[in-house]
N, C-alpha and C positions, 0 to 999 in steps of 0.2 A: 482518447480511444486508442489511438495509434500506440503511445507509453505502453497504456495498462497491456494491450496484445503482446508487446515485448517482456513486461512483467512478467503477465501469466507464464509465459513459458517458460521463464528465469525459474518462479516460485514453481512449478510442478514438475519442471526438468532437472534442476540442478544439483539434488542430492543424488540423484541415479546414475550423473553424469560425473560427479565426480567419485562416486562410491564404485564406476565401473574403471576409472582410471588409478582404484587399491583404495583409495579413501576406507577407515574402517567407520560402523556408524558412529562410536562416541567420539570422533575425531569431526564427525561432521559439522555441530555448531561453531568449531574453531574457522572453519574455512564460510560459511557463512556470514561471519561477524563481521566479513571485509565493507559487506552491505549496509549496516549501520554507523561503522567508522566512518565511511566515505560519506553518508549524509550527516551527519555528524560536524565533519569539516568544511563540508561543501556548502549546505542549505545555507548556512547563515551568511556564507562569504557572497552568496547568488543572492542572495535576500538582500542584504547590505548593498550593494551595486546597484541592483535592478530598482532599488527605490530611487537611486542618483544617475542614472541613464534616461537620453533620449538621444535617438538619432536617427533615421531616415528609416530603419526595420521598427521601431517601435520604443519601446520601454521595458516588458519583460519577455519580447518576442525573438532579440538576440540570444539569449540564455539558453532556453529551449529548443531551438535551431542547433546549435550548438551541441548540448546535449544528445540531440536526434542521433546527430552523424556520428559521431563517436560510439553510441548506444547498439547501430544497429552493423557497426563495423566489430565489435563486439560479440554482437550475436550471432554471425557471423563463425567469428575465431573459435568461438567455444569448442562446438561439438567437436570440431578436429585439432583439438588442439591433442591428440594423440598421435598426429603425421608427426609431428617434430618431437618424439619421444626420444628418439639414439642423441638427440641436443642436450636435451631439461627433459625431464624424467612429467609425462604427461600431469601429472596430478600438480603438479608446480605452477605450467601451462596453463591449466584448467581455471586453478585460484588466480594466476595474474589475471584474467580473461575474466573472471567472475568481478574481480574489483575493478575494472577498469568500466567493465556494463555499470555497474554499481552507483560509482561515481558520474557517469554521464546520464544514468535515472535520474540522480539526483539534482544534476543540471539542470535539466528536464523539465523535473516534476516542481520543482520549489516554485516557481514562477507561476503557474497556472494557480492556483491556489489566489495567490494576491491580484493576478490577471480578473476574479471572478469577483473579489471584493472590490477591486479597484471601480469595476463599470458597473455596480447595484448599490441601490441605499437600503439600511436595512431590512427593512420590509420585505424585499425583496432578495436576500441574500439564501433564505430557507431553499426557494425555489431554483435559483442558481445553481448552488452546491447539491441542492436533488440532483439536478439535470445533469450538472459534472459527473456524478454520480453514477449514471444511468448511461451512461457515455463509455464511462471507466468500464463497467459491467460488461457491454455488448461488446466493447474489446479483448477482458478477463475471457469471457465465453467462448469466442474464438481463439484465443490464443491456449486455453486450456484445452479447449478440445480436438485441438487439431493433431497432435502426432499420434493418437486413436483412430481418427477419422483420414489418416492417411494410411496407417497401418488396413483399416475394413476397402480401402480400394486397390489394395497389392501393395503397398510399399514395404518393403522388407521390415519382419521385425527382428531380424537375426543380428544378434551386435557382429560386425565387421571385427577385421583385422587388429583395429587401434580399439574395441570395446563397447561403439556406440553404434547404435542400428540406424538403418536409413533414415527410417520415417521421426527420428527425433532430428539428425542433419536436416531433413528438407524444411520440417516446421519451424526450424530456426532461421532458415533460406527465406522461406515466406512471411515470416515476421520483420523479419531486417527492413526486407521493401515497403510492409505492412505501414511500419512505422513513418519512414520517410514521409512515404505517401501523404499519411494521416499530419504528421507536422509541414508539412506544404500546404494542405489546404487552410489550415490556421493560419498561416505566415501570410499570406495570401488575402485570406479573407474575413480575417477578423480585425475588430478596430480597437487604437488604445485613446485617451485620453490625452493630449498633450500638457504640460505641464501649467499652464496658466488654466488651461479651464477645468484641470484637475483641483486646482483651488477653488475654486467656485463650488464646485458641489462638496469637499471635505475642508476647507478652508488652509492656513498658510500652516505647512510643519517648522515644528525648531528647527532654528539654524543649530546647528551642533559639526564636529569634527568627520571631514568626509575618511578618514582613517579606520583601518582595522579596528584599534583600540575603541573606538566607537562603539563594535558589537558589545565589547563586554560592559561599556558603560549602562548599553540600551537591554542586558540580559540583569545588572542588577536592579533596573528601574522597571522590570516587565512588572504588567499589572496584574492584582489579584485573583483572577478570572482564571488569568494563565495561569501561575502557580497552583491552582485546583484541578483546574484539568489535567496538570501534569498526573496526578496520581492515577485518574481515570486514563491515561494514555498506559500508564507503568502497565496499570494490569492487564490491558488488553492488547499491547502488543509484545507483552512478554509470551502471550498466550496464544499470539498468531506466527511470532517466531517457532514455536515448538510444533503449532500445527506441521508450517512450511517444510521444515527439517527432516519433520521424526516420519511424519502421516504415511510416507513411502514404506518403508522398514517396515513400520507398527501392524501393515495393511500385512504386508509381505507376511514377517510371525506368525501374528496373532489370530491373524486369516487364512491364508494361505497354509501355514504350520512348513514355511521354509525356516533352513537350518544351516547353520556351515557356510561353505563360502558357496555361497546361492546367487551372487551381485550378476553372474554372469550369464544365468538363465535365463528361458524365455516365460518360464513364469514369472521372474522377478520384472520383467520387462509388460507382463500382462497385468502385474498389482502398481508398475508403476503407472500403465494406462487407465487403469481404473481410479487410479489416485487425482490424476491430472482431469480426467473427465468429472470424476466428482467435485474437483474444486472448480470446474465449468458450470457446475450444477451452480453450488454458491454464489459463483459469480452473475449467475443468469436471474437468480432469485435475487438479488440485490440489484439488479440492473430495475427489476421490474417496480422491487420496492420502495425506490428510491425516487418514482413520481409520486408515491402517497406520502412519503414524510412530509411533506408541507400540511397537508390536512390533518394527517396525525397529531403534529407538533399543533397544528391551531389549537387540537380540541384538547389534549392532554398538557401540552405545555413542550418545548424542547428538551426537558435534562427529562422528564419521565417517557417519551417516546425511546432516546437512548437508551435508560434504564432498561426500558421491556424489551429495545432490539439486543440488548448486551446477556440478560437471562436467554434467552430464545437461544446466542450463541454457545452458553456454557453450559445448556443443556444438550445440545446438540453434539461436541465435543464430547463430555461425557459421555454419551449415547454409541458412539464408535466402539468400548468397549466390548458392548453387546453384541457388535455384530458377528455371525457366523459368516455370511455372505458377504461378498466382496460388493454385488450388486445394491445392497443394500445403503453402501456408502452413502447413498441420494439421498435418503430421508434425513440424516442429522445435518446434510449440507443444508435443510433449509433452513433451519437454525442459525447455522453460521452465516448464511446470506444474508438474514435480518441482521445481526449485527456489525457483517461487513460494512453492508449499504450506509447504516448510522454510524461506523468509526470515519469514514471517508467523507463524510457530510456535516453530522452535528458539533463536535469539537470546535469544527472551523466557524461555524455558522455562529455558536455562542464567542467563541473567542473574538471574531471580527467585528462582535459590537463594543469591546474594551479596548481595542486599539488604538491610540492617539492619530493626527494627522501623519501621512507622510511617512508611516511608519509600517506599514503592512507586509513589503519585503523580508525585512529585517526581523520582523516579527513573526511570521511565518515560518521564518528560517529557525529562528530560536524553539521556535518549539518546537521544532524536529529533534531539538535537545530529547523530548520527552517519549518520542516515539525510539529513537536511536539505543537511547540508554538501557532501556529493558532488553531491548535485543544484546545486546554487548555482554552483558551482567548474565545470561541465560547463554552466550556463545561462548563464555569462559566454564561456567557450573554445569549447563545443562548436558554435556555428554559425560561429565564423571558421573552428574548426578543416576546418568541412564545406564553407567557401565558399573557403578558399584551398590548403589543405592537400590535398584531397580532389575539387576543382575542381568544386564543386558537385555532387558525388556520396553522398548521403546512406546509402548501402549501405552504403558503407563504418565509418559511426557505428555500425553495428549488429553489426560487424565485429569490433570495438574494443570493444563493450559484452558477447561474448563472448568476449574474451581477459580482460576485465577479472573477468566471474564463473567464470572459471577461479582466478584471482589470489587471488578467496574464498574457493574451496576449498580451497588451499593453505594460507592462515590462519589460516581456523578450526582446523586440526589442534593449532598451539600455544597454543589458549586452553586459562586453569585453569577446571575446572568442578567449586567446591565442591559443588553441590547433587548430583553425578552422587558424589560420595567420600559425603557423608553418607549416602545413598540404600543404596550398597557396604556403609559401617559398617554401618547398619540390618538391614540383610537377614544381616550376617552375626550376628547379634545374637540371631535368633530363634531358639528351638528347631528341632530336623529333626526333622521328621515319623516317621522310622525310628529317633530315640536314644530309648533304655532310661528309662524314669518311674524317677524317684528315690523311694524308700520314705521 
């Protein structure tokens, strides 16, 4: 919860923040990308460790400690990082400041993921990853909505002196703390499995080399599962990158009908609070949605719940075009909430049935390969493609980023998902309730 609150504000503040410190729009995926490289590098190095640590904090509960403090020192620096503009020229500030949050998400976040498979057996991992889910949301929710929500109680929305208005400074202030907070009471009061009775319930992992070199051993032995899901990741978070990016701008244009150099207005400042609250909306709507996916997934299956949360989102994206009203952003977010809720949930839940012992770390981490990569591949292309192709029309990116989570949904239909067959075996295994007792 505590992460995703610092997220939220990352994702719905940080094109306007650095678009106010000169950033132009098709320059923005460039400065963005720092966010995928860093998990990129990070995830699997945290993943790899945190599968071979134990010590008096835990197992993967160092990492995300860790994370925290850096994360929310970050969040922090951001918004002012235009005081030390007569230094480093603010937009330089801004980017070191973005990668540096980036890389400590990443610390972060890699470890909770394996923390959830680590303490459920299958059966029980659908519902797990719901609840992370719904966790992550009530965080997203507030932390999207709050520099609106400080803005409607008087906090200034005039940008200041250095380009950034109060009420994004303070929501960044109250996220810093938000966060700590929230990873203290985890550190605190949550439990990990110690290494011998972590045997017992997934049984003894290969010995193999505790080395770096290791990762790459363990990325070209990943399992079939993963290699399929990667394509289902390609296309939907290539499509959540452009939301994240463009949706500010696209709102501004396409709605608005600003023009010229407009970054510095307070309309641009009122489309980018409309922006931020409607990805509240999304987030809210996935918070909710995310206690039904277990049921869902009973009765349809896990890769066709995806599917249908992943249409819901590329229609919903598509759907922004239409809009005249700013107000109206709400309706296509719920779209996007339905397939929020299952990007952050179902992947994992089929993936963690194909993961060997001892390996979920390290595993976890690698496939951040697959979420990282499309964001990278879209923070190189995706602003020429909106400054030349699209003639500076960033609608259009969001356009494209629902045809592409259409593309997921198709996808996932032909992933294999061991963990969904043993689950089958299992259940067909047990006694019925109405067969005759044996004498």
């Amino acid at each position: 919860m505590g992460i995703q609150f610092g997220f939220a504000l990352q994702n719905g503040n940080t094109s306007r923040i650095l678009r106010s410190f000169g950033a132009d729009v098709d320059q923005l995926p460039l400065f963005w990308i720092v966010a995928p490289l860093a998990g990129m590098i990070v995830q699997p190095i945290i993943g790899h460790y945190s599968d071979r640590t134990w010590n008096r904090v835990g197992r993967r509960k160092p990492y995300f400690l860790t994370g925290a403090i850096l994360a929310s020192v970050a969040l922090i620096f951001l918004p002012n990082s235009g005081n030390i503009s007569s230094i480093v020229p603010a937009l330089w500030v801004g980017a070191g400041m973005v990668m540096i949050m980036d890389a400590s998400f990443n610390i972060a976040m890699e470890p909770f993921r394996a923390l959830v498979a680590d303490n459920l057996p299958e059966t029980q991992r659908t519902t797990g990853f719901s609840i992370q889910t719904f966790l992550i949301g009530l965080g997203a929710v507030g932390g999207s909505a709050l520099p609106e929500l400080l803005a409607k109680s008087g906090v200034s929305m005039q940008p200041g002196p250095d380009g950034i208005a109060d009420n994004i400074k303070y929501a960044f202030y109250i996220g810093a703390v938000i966060f700590i907070v929230a990873i203290l009471v985890t550190i605190l009061f949550s439990r990990e499995y110690p290494p011998a009775e972590y045997e017992k319930y997934y049984g003894k992992a290969e010995q193999h080399s505790a080395g770096i070199g290791e990762i790459f051993k363990d990325f070209a032995r990943m399992p079939r599962t993963m290699r399929q899901l990667g394509l289902v990741q390609f296309f939907s978070w290539f499509a959540l990158f452009s939301m994240w990016v463009f949706t500010t701008d696209a709102v501004a244009t396409h709605v608005y009908g600003l023009s010229g150099d407009y970054t510095k207005s307070i309309e641009y400042n009122e489309a980018g609070n409309k922006v931020s609250s409607a990805f509240g909306v999304y987030n809210f709507v996935a918070m909710i949605y995310a206690l039904f996916l277990p049921f869902i997934a009973k009765v349809i299956g896990r890769k066709m719940t995806h599917a249908a949360s992943l249409i819901a989102g590329g229609v919903g994206l598509i759907a922004i075009y239409f809009i005249t009203d700013a107000s109206m952003l709400i309706y296509p977010m719920v779209g996007v909430g339905l397939a929020w809720a299952s990007i952050l949930a179902m992947p994992y839940v089929i993936l963690a049935g194909s993961i060997p012992p001892g390996k979920l770390g390290i595993y976890m981490g690698i496939f951040n390969f697959f979420i990282t990569l499309p964001q990278i591949i879209n923070g190189f292309f995706g602003g020429w493609i909106v400054k030349h192709l699209y003639n500076g029309q960033p609608i259009y990116a969001v356009v494209l980023a629902g045809i592409f989570m259409l593309c997921a949904a198709i996808s996932v239909i032909f992933v294999f998902d061991p963990g969904a067959m043993k689950i089958k075996e299992e259940r067909s295994m047990e006694p019925h309730m109405d067969s005759p007792s044996l004498s």
